[in-house]
Residue, then its C-alpha position, 0 to 999 in steps of 0.5 A: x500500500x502507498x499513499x502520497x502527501x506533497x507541499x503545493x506551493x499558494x494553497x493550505x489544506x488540512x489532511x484528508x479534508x477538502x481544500x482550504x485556505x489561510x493566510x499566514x502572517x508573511x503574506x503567502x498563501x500556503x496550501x497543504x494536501x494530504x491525500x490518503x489512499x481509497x480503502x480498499x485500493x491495491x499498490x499495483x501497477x494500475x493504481x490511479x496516482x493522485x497528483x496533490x492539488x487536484x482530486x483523482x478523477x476515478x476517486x470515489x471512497x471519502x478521504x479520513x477526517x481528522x478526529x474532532x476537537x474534544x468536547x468536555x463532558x458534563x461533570x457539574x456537581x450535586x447542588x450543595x445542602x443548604x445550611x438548614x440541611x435541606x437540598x435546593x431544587x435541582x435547575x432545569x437546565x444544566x450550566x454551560x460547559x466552560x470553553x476549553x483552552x486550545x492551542x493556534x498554530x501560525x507558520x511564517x514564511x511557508x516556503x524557504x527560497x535560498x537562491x544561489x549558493x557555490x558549491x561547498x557554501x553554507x547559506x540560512x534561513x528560518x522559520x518562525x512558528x507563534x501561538x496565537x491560542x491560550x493552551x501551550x502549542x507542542x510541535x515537533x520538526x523534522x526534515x522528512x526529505x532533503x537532509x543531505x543537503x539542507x539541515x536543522x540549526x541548533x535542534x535535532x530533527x524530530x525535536x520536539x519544540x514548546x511555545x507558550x500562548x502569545x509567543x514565537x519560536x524560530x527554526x533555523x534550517x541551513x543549505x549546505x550543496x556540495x555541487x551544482x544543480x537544483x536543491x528541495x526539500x520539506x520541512x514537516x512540523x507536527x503542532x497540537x493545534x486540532x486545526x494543523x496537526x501536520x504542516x509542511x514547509x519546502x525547501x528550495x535552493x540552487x547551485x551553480x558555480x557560474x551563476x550568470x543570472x542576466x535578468x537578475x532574478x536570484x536563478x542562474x541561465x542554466x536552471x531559469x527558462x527565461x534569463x530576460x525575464x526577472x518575473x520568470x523563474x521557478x518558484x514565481x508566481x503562476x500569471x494569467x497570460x498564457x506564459x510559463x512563469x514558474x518554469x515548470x512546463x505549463x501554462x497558467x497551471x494552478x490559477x482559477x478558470x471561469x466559465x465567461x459568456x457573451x454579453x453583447x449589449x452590455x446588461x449584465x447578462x451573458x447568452x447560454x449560447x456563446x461561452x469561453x473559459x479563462x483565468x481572468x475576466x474577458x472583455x464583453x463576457x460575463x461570469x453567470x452564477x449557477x443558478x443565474x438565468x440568461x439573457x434572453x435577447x443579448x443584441x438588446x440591452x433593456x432585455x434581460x431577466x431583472x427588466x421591468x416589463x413594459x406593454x410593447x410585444x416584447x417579454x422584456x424580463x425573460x421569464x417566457x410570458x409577454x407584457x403580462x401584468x401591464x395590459x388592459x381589459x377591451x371588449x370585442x364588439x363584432x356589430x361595430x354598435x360601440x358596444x363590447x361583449x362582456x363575454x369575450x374580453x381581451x388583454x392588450x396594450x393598446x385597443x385591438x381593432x374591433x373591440x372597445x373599452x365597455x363590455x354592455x352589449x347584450x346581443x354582439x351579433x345584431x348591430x341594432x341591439x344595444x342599451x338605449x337602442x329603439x325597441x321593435x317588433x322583432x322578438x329580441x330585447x333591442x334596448x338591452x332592458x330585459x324585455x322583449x318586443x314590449x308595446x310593438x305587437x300585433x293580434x293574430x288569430x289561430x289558423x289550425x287547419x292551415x288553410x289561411x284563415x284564421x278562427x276569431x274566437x283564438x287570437x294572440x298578441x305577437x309581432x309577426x305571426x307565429x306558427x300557425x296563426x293568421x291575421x285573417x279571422x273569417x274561417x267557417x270550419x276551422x278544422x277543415x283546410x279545404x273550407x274557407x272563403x273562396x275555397x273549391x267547392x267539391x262535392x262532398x256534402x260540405x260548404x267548402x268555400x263558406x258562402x256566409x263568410x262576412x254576412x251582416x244578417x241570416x246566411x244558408x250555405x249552398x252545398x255542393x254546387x256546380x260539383x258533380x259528375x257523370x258516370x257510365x254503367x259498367x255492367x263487366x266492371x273493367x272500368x269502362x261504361x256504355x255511354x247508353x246508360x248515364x247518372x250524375x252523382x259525387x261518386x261512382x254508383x255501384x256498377x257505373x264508371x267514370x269513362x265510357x267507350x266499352x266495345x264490348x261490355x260483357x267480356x271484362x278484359x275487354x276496353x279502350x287500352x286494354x293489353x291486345x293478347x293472341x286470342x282472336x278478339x279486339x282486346x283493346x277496341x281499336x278495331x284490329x284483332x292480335x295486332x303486334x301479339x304475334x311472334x316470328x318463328x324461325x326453321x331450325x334444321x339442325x334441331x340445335x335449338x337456334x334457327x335459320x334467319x332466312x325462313x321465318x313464320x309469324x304465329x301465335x304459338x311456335x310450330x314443329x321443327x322451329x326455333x324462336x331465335x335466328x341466330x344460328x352461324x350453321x343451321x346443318x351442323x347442330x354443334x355450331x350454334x350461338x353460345x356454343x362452346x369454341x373449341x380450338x378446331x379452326x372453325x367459329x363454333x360460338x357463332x361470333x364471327x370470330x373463330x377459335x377466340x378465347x381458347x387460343x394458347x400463347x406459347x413463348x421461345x424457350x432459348x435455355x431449354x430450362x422449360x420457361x419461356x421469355x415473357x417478351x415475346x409469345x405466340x398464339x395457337x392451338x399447339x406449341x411450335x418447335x422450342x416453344x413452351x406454354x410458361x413464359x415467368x423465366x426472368x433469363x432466357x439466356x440462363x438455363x440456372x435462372x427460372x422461377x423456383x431455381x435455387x439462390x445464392x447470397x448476392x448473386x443475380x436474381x435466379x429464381x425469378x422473384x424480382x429480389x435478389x437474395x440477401x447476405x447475412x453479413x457484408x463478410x458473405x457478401x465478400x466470400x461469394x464475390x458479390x461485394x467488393x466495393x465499400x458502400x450500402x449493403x442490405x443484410x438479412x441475419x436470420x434468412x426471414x425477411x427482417x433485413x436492413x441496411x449496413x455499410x460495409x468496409x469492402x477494402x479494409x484488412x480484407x474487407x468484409x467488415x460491417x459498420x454496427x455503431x457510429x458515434x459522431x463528434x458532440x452528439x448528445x447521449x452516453x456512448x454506453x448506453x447506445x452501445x447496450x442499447x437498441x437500434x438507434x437510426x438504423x434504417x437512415x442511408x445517410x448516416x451509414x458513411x464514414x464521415x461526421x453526422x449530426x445523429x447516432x447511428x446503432x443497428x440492431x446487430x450489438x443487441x440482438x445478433x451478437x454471436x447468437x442467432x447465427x451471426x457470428x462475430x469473429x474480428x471486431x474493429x474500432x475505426x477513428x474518422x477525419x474526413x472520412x479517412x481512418x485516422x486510429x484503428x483497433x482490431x480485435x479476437x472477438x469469438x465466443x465474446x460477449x457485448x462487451x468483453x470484446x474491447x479488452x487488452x487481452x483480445x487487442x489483435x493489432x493497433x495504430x499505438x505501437x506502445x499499447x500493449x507494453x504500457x500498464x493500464x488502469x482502464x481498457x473497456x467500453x464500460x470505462x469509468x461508469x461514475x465520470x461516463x468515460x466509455x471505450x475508455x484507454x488510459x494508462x494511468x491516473x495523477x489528477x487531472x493535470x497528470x492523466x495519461x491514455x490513448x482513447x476515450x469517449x466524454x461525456x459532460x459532467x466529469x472532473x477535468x477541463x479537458x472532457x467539459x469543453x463540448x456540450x455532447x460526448x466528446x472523443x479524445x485520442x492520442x494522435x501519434x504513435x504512444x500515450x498522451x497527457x490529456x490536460x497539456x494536449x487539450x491546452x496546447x491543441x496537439x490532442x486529436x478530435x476526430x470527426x466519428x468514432x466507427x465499430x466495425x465486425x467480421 
């Protein structure tokens, strides 16, 4: 087991806690990380190494807490017997605890700087430790690294050292190099203060016989990274400028980023759109607080989200809603009367077209109705004053029957007359709509047309006058009289008619239209008798039923030996008549003019002799010629292997004649049977039933055949774990079965469904890095009896664009990755924090612990571009880290 503690120059931290900080009395700000091992951790070549200052990013397991200030217990005593002898009461609150003494521990200077010292000098310098508590502080010093060349003055190492409240005591500690280079070392100082119980103070000192120092700033040329510069040396101070100052290989390392958006009008807030991270504020950004929200409108500087709202179609505070709480109230007056509908009220700023600001209209849909409007007779409240048609009606008399006129005895007051009522009131016989002034009198026994109607004095009706009729005796009762014999009557008398002209009274289908029948008599009184009742008959010598239409006879009934019809084609052959089965003899059978039509065969040429002729061309007869066959479904006449039914073979033509060509399992049968020799869109059928979609297949690459079944792009939203497990994602999209970058994830249904079962069987898996469409990095793997994800491992790695991929340790190597961070298909080396992480491939997703997987909003895809490992923090910074456009997995 091995942990790691190390003094960072600018912070202070208590072992095993977060990261605090406090200044001490030099002015520096010292910071202290103890960082202690995760339980349970190994000390194997894999172990993830903390780099002190930043956390480790796969660290999950609580660091120790250092053991709390002791807190006195409660030994209050007994209350005292009074003199009397009697005991008091018993308080209900105990006292308070009284505060105990402690100890305060303040260190200064946090770092012993030297300079330059020749070989075989001796320089000092010191540290001094107060007591700004009101306990004694015990502290112990010890030189835990460096003392063969720096030393305690005056005290032995791990001495232990007491100094009273309010007082200091000074540490000497001297640099003794006996040859040139660069000298450091730590100081460990252990007090009694419960707040630093460990303190650690490093030692920095140079050695150089020639110590040239051009810019003056205590370090020779040979150890300064800039000798022309005083401000840069090591040990000085991180500035925020892109510039190394301390000498150290990096950049602004250990200084503050911030996230800083644009904000374009100056307002104050920045747009979530635009974004840049720096070590120091940037012109025309803005910080935004977690929390904050963002400038909604950033090209208008009295749009954001504390703007006061004003009444103008813009939401000026941001909150989604416009112009809400500054609006007024109008009312829509769709009959333009000045009057609004109480019903439909609206809010605006200023008065819509067609409303108005009263809303006092009882009727919106009638312009003449409003208050004060003038009443008329129409059955609405024109005024608006709850009453209707109020002294503007009419009377009106009941008209029952419905003939017009109305019965003076039912009458109502109305504006316009309702149904059933007239103004009218001089009906006799309201019941009757066939009885009223100037109605038809009909001959029925009634007065019809009320010949009293309006009489000043007595009235007798007259009763069917100028209403009879004649009728005619109809002695056989076919409806038809004799005009010999008449009477005048309302109705018919029994056994009269109301026509005459019966020729013939006794016979009762006899009379003027009667159906002329083929029965010797006048049927229809027209003087002729069985006129156009007779039927032509035609000689059928052939007794089949159909004559010939030159002998023809007219008769009542059909004679012997002929025929109704005279239709026959050959009266002397009695199979040839009309409606006769033709048959294929040369001969019209059927009678219609056409011979042997309908049962002509259409035979086609037959060139491969495999029994199924060419559709494209036929010929019609009674037998096949030569060659000839009656089948013409064959898609190949010049292939004796194509015909329908033939058997089939993945990829090659279309041999069974179904219109589809038969589909490979994978794009490796597709290159087996010599089908499939160029990279592009294949279709696939795994299980031979039918369920097949398309693929791209890498026809070219380590001997083709491969099949693309993942495509992750660069910046696409989503954990590449969770498509990599889960179900076809875009499967049936063409466009996005390419090489290149797409705006969308691309999974077929093979991972979850066919990987090595249902006999799909998965022998070689590849993972392909795309830039422009060209493979930049590539793994290839055993991937045979594996399953979804063993497959990407180091034991089954095949070969690989990183020549040290398989000589370096790892601490990941797996699709599952750091599941905590979502770090998938994940290569790295080794941990140190993030400044100091190591590793080949990764697939990002926001939300981890380093700058350099939080720069992209989606997943991002890092990769090592050259031939071994890179450190992912210094490439990301300095834009030697590759990004390629699509990550590709690819099977065999």
């Amino acid at each position: 087991m091995r942990c790691w503690s190390r003094a960072v120059k600018n912070r202070w931290h208590d072992p095993g806690t977060a990261l605090r900080s406090t200044w001490l009395g030099s002015g520096l700000l010292i910071a202290l990380v103890s960082w202690g091992c995760p339980q349970g951790q190994d000390d194997d070549a894999t172990s993830p190494v903390a780099t002190p200052g930043t956390p480790d990013p796969g660290q999950t397991t609580p660091l120790q807490s250092p053991p709390p200030a002791t807190t006195p217990t409660d030994t209050s005593p007994s209350p005292e017997p009074t003199p009397g002898g009697e005991t008091p009461e018993t308080s209900p609150s105990p006292p308070e605890p009284t505060p105990q003494p402690v100890a305060r521990a303040t260190i200064s200077p946090g770092e012993l700087e030297y300079g330059l010292v020749s070989p075989g000098d001796t320089a000092e310098d010191q540290v001094t430790i107060g007591n700004a508590g009101d306990a004694t502080l015990a502290v112990v010093a010890t030189l835990v690294s460096g003392s063969d060349t720096f030393d305690l003055v005056d005290i032995e190492s791990s001495s232990a050292l007491s100094i009273d409240p309010g007082s200091t005591l000074t540490v000497l500690v001297s640099f003794s190099p006996a040859a040139v280079g660069d000298y450091t070392g730590v100081l460990t100082l252990e007090t009694s203060d419960p707040n630093l119980p460990v303190a650690w103070v490093p030692l920095h000192g140079v050695c150089s016989e020639n110590p040239a120092d051009t810019d003056q700033d205590g370090y020779p040329a040979d150890v300064d990274c800039d000798d022309g510069d005083p401000g840069v040396h090591p040990g000085a101070g991180e500035v925020c400028d892109g510039a190394d100052q301390d000498c150290n290989g990096l950049a602004d390392d250990g200084l503050p980023f911030e996230t800083y958006f644009l904000d374009e009008d100056g307002d104050g807030y920045g747009t979530y759109t635009v974004a840049t991270v720096s070590c120091e504020p940037v012109a025309g950004y803005v910080l935004q607080p977690s929390g904050t929200p963002f400038d909604c409108d950033d090209g208008d500087a009295g749009v954001h989200p504390d703007a006061p709202e004003t009444c103008d179609g813009v939401d000026q505070d941001c909150d989604g809603s416009v112009d809400e709480g500054v609006q007024s109230t109008y009312y829509l007056d769709a009959d333009q009367d000045g009057h609004g509908d109480p019903s439909a009220p609206r809010q605006a700023c200023d008065i819509p077209d067609g409303y108005v600001t009263g809303g006092t209209d009882c009727d919106d849909g009638q312009a003449s109705v409003y208050p004060g409007a003038i009443e008329t007779c129409n059955e609405r409240d024109d005024d608006c004053d709850g009453d209707i048609d109020d002294g503007v009606t009419t009377t009106y008399f009941a008209d029952a029957d419905g003939d017009g006129f109305g019965d003076a005895s039912s009458q109502v007051q109305a504006c316009a007359a309702p149904v059933g009522h007239v103004a009218d009131d001089t009906d006799c016989d309201d019941q009757d709509r066939y009885t009223y002034p100037g109605a038809e009198e009909l001959c029925n026994g009634r007065d019809d047309d009320c010949d009293c109607a309006g009489a000043s004095g007595p009235c007798e009706p007259e009763i069917d006058e100028g209403a009879t009729t004649t009728y005619y005796l109809d002695s056989d009762g076919d409806g038809h009289g004799t005009a010999t014999d008449t009477t005048e009557a309302c109705a018919p008398p029994a056994g009269y008619a109301v026509t005459a002209g019966d020729c013939d009274d006794e016979r009762a289908d006899t009379y003027p239209g009667a159906e002329e029948t083929c029965n010797a008599f006048d049927d229809d009184c027209d003087g002729s008798i069985d006129e156009g009742v007779q039927s032509t008959y035609y000689l059928d010598a052939d007794a089949d039923g159909q004559g010939a239409s030159d002998q023809a006879f007219q008769s009542c009934t059909m004679p012997e030996g002929y025929a109704s019809n005279d239709q026959d084609c050959d009266d002397t052959d009695p199979d040839v008549f009309l409606g006769a089965e033709e048959t294929c003899n040369g001969r019209d059978d059927d009678c219609d003019t056409v011979v042997d039509d309908g049962v002509l065969l259409t035979f086609h040429p037959d060139t491969d002799q495999d029994g199924f002729g060419t559709p494209d061309d036929g010929v019609e007869d009674c037998e096949p010629p030569q060659g000839w066959v009656a089948n013409g479904e064959d898609c190949d006449d010049d292939n004796a292997d194509a015909y329908p039914g033939a058997p089939e073979v993945c990829g090659d033509p279309d041999l069974d004649c179904d219109g589809e060509t038969a589909l490979c399992a994978s794009c490796k049968e597709y290159r087996t049977v010599g089908s499939g020799t160029t990279d592009g869109i294949y279709w696939i059928d795994p299980e031979d039933n039918g369920g097949s979609f398309p693929v791209f297949c890498d026809m070219t690459t380590a001997g083709g055949g491969w099949t693309m079944v993942f495509k992750l792009s660069q910046g696409i939203t989503g954990d590449a774990y969770s498509l990599w497990t889960g179900p076809a994602v875009n499967e049936f999209d063409e466009s996005l079965l390419t090489s290149s970058y797409s705006s969308r994830q691309y999974v077929s249904r093979i991972p979850s469904m066919y990987w090595n079962m249902g006999g799909f069987t998965v022998d070689r898996a590849r993972v392909h890095l795309y830039t422009g469409g060209t493979v930049v990095k590539y793994l290839e793997f055993d991937a045979q009896d594996s399953s979804l994800l063993e497959w990407f491992a180091q034991s089954r790695l095949l070969s690989s664009s990183w020549t040290d991929i398989v000589s370096e340790t790892k601490n990941y190597f797996s699709i599952e990755g750091h599941d905590t961070l979502k770090r998938r298909f994940f290569i790295n080396r080794s941990y140190g924090g993030c400044p100091e992480d190591y590793g080949w491939l990764v697939v990002a997703t926001p939300g981890g612990g380093c700058d350099w997987e939080l720069a992209t909003p989606g997943a991002r895809i890092l990769y090592a571009p050259g031939d071994t490992y890179i450190n992912w923090t210094t490439a990301t910074s300095n834009g030697t880290v590759g990004f390629p456009d699509a990550m590709a997995v690819f099977v065999r």
